[in-house]
C-alpha positions as CSV (number, residue, x, y, z in Angstrom):
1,X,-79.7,-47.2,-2.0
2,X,-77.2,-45.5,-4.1
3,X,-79.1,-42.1,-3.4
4,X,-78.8,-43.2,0.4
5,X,-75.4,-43.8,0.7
6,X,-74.2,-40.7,-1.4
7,X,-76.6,-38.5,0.9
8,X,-74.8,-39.5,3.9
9,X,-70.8,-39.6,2.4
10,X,-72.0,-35.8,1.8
11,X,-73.7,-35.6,5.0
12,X,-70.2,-36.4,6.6
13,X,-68.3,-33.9,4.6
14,X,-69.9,-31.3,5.7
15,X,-70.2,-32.5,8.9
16,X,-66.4,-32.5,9.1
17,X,-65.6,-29.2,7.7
18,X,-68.6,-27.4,8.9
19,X,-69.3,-28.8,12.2
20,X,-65.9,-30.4,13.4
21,X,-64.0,-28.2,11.7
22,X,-61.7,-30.8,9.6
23,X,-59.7,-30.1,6.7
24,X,-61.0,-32.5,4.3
25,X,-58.8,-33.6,1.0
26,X,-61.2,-35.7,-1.0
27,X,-62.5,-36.9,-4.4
28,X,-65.9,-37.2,-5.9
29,X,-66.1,-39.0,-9.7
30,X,-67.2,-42.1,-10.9
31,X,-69.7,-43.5,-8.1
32,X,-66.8,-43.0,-5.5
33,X,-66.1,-40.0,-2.8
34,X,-63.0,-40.8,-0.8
35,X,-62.4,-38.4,2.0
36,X,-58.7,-38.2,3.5
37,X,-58.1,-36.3,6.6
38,X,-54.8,-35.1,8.8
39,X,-54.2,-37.9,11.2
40,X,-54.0,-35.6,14.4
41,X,-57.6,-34.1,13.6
42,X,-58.9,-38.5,13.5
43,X,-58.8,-37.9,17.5
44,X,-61.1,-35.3,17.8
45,X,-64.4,-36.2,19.0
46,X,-66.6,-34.6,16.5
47,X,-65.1,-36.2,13.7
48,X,-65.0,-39.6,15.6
49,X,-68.8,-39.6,16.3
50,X,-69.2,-38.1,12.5
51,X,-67.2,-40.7,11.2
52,X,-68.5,-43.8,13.1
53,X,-71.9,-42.8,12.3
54,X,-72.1,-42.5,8.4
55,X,-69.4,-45.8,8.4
56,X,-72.0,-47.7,10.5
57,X,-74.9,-46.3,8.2
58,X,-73.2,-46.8,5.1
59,X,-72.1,-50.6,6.7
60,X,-75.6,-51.0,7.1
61,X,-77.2,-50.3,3.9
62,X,-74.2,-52.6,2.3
63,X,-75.7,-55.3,4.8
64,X,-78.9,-55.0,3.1
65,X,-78.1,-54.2,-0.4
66,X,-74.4,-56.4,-0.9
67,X,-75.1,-56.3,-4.7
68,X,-75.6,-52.9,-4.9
69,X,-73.1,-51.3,-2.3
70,X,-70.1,-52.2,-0.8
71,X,-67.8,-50.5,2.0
72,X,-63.8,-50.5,1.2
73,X,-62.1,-49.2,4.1
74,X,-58.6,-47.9,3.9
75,X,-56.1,-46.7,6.8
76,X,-53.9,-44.1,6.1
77,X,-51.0,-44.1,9.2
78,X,-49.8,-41.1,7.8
């Protein structure tokens, strides 16, 4: 599971920068990856549907695997 949900949090990297076309400030080390990204780019489509995807995945394999995973989300209003 841990290989799972690290596939798809750098699945959605790229899938910002290379297919959306996001700036993406972020953070990989110690089991966590946080990705931060400029507030105006949050309502383009492409990152939407990237976004909603992995968080539903990731959401999903937490579901299955709560001792093992779990999903933090944080909002950034800035």
């Amino acid at each position: 599971m841990c290989a799972a949900v690290s596939t798809l949090l750098q699945a959605a990297w790229l899938g910002l920068t290379e297919i959306a076309a996001v700036e993406i400030n972020g953070s990989r080390e110690n089991g966590r990856l946080e990705l931060v990204w400029p507030a105006p780019a949050r309502d383009d489509v492409a990152a939407q549907a990237i976004a909603a995807t992995v968080a539903l995945s990731v959401e999903r394999i937490a579901t299955q695997y709560p001792d093992h995973v779990r999903v933090i989300r944080e909002l950034d209003d800035g």
